[in-house]
N, C-alpha and C positions, 0 to 999 in steps of 0.2 A: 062749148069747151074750146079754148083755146090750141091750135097746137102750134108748137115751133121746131122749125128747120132748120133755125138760123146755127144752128151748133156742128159742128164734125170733128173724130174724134178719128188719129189715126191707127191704126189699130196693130201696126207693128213695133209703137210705143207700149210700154209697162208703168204700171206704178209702182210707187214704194208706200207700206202703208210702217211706222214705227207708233209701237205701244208702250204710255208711258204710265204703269198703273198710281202714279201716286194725288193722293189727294188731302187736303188741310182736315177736310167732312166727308163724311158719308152721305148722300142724297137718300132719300127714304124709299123711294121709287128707284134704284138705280141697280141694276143686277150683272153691270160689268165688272171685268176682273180690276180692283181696286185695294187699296191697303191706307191707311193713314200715315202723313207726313209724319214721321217724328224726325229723325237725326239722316240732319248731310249727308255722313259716311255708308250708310243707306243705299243713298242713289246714287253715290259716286259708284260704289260698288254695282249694282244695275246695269250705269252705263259704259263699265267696264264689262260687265259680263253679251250687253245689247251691241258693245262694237266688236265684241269676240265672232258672234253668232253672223256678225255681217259678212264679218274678213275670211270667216269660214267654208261662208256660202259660196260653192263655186259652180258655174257653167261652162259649156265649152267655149263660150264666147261672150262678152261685156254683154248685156242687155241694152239698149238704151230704153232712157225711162224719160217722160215728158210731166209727173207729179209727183209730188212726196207729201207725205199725210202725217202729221204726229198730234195723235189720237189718246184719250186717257180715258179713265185720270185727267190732272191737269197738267198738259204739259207746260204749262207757261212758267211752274213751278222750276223748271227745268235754268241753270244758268247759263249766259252765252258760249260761256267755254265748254259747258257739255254740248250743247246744241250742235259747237263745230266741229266735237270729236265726235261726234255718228254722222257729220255731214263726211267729213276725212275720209271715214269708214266707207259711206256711200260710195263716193268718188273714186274711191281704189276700186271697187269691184262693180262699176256701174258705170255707161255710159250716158253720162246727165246730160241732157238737153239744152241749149240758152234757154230759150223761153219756158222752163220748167214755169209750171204752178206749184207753189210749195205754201202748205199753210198748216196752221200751227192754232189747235185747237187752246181756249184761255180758261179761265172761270173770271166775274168779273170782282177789282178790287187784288187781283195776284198778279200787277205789271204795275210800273212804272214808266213814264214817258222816256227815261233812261233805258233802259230797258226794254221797250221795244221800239225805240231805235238801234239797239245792240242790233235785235233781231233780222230790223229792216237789210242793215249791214250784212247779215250773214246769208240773205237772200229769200228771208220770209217775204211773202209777197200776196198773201191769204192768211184772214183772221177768223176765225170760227169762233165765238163763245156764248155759252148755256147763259141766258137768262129766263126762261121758262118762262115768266110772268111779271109785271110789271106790278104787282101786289104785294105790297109788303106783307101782307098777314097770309096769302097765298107761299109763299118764298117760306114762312113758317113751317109751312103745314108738310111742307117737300124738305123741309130739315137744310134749304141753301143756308149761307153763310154770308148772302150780300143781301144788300138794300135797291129797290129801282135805282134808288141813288146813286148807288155804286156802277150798274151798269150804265145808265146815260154817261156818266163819268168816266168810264172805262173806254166808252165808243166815243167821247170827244178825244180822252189822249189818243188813241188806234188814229183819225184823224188827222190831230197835231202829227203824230211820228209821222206821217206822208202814208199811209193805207187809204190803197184804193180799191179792195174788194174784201169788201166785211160782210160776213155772213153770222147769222145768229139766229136762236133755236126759241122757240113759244112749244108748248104744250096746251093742247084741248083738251077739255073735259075733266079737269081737277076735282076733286072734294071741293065742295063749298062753292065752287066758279058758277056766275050768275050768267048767261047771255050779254048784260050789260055789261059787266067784267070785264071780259072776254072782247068787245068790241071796242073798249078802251083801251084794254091789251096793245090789238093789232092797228088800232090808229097811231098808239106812240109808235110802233114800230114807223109807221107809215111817217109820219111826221121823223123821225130818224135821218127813215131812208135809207138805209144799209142798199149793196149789191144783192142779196141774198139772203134769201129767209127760210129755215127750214121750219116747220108746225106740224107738231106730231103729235097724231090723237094718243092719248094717255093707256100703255098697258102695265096691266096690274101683273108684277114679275112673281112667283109662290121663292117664299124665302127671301124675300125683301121687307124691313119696316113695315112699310104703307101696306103690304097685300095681308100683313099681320093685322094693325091697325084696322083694315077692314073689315076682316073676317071675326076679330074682337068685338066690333059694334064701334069702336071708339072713333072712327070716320065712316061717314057715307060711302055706300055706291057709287060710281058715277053713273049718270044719267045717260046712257046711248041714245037717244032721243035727243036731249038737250044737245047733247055733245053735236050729232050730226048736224044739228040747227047750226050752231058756231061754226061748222065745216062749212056750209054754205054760203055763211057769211063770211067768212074768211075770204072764201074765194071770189066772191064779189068785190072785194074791197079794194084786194090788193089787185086786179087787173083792170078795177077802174084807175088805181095807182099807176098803173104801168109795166106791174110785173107778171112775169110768163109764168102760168102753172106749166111747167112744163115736165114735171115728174109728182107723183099723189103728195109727198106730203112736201114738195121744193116749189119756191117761184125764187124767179130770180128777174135782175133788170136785162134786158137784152144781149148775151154775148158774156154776159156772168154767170150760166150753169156753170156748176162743178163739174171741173175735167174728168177729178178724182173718182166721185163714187158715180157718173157716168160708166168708169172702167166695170165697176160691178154691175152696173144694171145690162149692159151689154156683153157681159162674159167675156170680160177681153183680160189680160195677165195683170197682176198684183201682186208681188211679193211683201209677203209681214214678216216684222219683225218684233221679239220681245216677247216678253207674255202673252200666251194667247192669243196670238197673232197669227193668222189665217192667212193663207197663199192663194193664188187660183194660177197655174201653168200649163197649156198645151193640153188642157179636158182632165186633169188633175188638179185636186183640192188637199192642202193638210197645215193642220193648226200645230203650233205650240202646247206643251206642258202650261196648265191656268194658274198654279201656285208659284208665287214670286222666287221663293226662297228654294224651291225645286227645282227650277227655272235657271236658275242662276248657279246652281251647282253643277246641275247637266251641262251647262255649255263651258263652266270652268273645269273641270274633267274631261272637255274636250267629246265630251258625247253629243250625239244632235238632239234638241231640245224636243221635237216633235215627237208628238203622241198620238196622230192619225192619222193617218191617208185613204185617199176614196176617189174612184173616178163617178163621178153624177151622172146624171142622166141630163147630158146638157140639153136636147131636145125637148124634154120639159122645163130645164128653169129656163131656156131661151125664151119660154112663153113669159112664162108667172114674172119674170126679171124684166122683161123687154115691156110689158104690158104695163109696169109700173111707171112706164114714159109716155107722156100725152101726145107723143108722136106715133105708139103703140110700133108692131112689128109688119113689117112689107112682105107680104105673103109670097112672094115672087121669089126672095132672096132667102127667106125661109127654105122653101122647097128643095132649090139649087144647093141650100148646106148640107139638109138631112135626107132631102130622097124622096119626100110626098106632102102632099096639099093638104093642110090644117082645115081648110074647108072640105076637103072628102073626108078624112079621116074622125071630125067632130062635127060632124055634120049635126048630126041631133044635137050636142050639146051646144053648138052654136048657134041653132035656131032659137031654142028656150031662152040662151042668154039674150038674142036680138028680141025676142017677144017680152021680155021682162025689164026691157030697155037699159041693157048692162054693158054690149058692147055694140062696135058698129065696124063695116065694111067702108073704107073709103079711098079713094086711090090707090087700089090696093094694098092696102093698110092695115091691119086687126087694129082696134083699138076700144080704150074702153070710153065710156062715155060717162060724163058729169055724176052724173046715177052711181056708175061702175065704179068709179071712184070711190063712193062710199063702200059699195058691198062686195071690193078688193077680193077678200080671203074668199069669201064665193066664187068668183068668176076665177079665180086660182084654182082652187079643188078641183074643178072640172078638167083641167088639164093632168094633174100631177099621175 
């Protein structure tokens, strides 16, 4: 297993994470909070109601924030002139960093070369978008709306417009996905060559399409067997490529992790906005109202949008969160947060996991190991 170092993240910086639920299609597999494009005055409306909820938000003091995330849906859907009235927004009530990482999730075949150079201009500077799979009859069966076509095409113009850290998204272990498939998959990727690749094994959401579809007979199971196989090759491939597993389902090219969802894996602050949009501040957690049109009347009445709050048991997801990084957690520094040694205190459950070759000790480190990797939610449980 690989690990890397080469990353640091300061930790007195915040992100900004903005939620943009709209989309052309429905994904069949897709269980986030979304609605279908129909009409402009829509999301004019939205992002009137998304720079209310910003300009409302108040502290006693500017935050500064060193990422901003705008996550959907798609936001690419989004026009440049909205894009700079939630940056406006930002900026009045946030202290922005220069070197922000700011990236702007796409679907492929919904830009224009016009168009994200609008973006580049407004200081997008990070590309994320869903191709799942390089198979056209694959792309069917998940209900997308592009062609491979579309996205090769999509990542030459990102390219053209001057993007220099593209990131984009594969799924393992589809209906129908052969081994062979699948390794064709992540050669195009490789042949690509993007900054950043995220690959995430395939979960079947209840109340989605696809987990309908399955449960009807009318798709396969997926294979978890197969699937692991693809995970192993996956990760052969792309670090004879070059790229650092450096988080279970991320590799990236050296010095290209995500700043962004780094902040979550290490419990550091994130403010959301929008639908559904999830905070984390000072050992507090709390989301948004998940219906759009709800959503949007609470913050135009001037009411706060949120619908939960919760203090976690940071000491547990410090584990299960932090273990999701191939760098794992420094038992050292552990200690010094919460008050006692993960090794006295799981003692037994850390022996079974080292005997079942799931994690490992190493300068003083917890981490999990290539193994561990696959059987994640296991070596999680034992913590929680």
């Amino acid at each position: 297993m690989t690990n890397s170092n080469s990353f640091r993240i300061t930790t007195e910086n915040a992100g900004i994470y903005v939620h943009f639920p709209f989309c052309k299609s429905r994904c069949s597999y897709c269980d986030f909070v979304t609605e279908i494009y129909v009409k402009s005055h829509r999301i004019e409306e939205y992002v009137r109601a998304l720079c209310l909820e910003i300009e409302n938000f108040s502290l006693q003091e500017k935050i500064k924030v060193d990422t901003i995330y705008f996550g959907g849906g798609t936001p690419s859907l989004l026009e440049p002139k909205q894009v700079e009235q939630i940056l406006n927004a930002i900026d009045r009530n946030f202290s922005v960093e220069a070197n922000i990482e700011f990236t702007l999730e796409m679907n492929p075949a919904t830009v224009t070369y016009e168009k994200l150079n609008t973006f580049r201009d407004l200081g997008v500077n990070r590309a994320s978008f869903g191709i799942q799979t390089f198979d056209n009859n694959l792309l069917k069966v998940l209900a997308r709306h592009h062609t491979a076509e579309d996205a090769i095409k999509t990542f030459e113009l990102l390219r053209k417009a001057g993007f220099e850290n593209i990131s984009f998204d594969l799924i393992v272990g589809l209906p129908y996905q052969t081994l062979k498939g699948w390794e064709s998959d992540v050669e195009q990727a490789i042949k690509l060559y993007p900054e950043h690749l995220s690959l995430y094994l395939l979960e079947i959401h209840e109340n989605t399409p696809l987990a309908e579809q399955i449960r009807s007979g009318r798709r396969p199971m997926p294979d978890d067997d197969l699937a692991a196989a693809m995970y192993e090759m996956m990760i052969d491939k792309l670090q004879s490529a070059g790229y650092v597993h450096y988080e279970i389902s991320n590799f990236a090219l050296r010095g290209f992790e995500s700043k962004h969802n780094l902040k979550y894996w290490l419990c550091q602050p994130v403010f959301g906005f929008g639908v559904s949009a999830v905070s984390f501040h000072q050992g507090e957690r709390w989301g948004n109202e998940r219906n759009t049109t709800r959503y949007i009347e609470l913050v135009k009445s001037g009411k706060s949008p949120c619908t939960f709050r919760e203090k976690p048991n940071l000491a547990s997801e410090t584990v299960f969160l932090g273990l999701r990084l191939a760098r794992g957690i420094n038992l050292e520094d552990y200690k010094e947060r919460f008050g006692f040694d993960l090794r006295e205190k799981f003692a037994d459950e850390l022996e079974r996991l080292r005997e079942f070759g799931l994690v490992e000790i190493k300068d003083d480190s917890l981490r999990l190991t290539r193994k561990g990797f696959l059987y994640s939610n296991e070596v999680f449980a034992m913590f929680v």
